[in-house]
C-alpha positions in Angstrom: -28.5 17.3 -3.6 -26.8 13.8 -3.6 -27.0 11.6 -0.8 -23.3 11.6 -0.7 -23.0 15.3 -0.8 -25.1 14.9 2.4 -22.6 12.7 3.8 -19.6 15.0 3.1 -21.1 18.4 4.5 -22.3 16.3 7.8 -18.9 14.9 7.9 -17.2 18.5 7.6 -19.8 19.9 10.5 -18.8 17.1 12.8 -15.3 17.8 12.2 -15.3 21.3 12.7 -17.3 20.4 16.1 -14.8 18.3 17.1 -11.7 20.7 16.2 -13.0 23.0 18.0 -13.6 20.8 21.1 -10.2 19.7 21.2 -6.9 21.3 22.7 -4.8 22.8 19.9 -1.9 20.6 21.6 -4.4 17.5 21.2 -4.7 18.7 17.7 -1.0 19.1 17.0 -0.4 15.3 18.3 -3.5 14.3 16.0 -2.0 16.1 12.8 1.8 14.9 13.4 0.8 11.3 14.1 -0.7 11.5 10.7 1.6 13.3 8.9 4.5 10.1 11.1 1.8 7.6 9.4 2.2 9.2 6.1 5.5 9.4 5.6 6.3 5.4 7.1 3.7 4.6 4.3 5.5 6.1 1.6 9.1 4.6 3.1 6.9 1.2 2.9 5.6 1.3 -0.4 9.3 2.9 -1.8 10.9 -0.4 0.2 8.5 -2.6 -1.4 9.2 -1.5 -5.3 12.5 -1.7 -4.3 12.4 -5.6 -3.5 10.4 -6.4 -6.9 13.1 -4.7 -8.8 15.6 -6.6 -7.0 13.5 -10.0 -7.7 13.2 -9.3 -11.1 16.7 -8.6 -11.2 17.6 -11.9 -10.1 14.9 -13.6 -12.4 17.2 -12.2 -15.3 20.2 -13.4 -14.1 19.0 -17.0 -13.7 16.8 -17.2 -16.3 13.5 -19.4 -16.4 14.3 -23.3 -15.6 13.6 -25.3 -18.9 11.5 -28.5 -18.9 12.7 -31.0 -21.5 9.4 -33.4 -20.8 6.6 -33.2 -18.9 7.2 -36.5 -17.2 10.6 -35.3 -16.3 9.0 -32.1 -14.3 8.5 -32.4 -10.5 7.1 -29.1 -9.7 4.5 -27.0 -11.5 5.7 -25.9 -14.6 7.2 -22.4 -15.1 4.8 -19.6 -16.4 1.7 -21.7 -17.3 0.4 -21.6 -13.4 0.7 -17.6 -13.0 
């Protein structure tokens, strides 16, 4: 056997030891909390592609700014710095 297939059934027994120590109301709070936890993450992450659509949507509508010469430029110059 593995080292990490070790890990995973020690992990399980402790688990199991500590479900069964627990209240099965202590266990309810523990399994909603991560199921609130789960669900704000998924709200985050849908939020999140939602504001880089919205950015790129912009970045259509004004277009990249165009540098006629380099001496002429006072910030970094578009899509070379990344």
């Amino acid at each position: 056997m593995s080292i990490k297939s070790f890990a995973k059934a020690l992990g399980r027994k402790g688990g199991l030891a500590r479900a069964k120590r627990l209240s099965a109301e202590k266990r309810k709070s523990i399994a909603s909390s991560g199921g609130r936890a789960r669900s704000e993450s998924f709200e985050i992450a849908r939020r999140i592609k939602e504001n880089f659509r919205y950015v790129s949507a912009i970045q259509a509508l004004t277009g990249v700014p165009k540098v006629r010469s380099l001496k002429t430029a006072r910030n970094k110059l578009p899509g070379i710095y990344g």
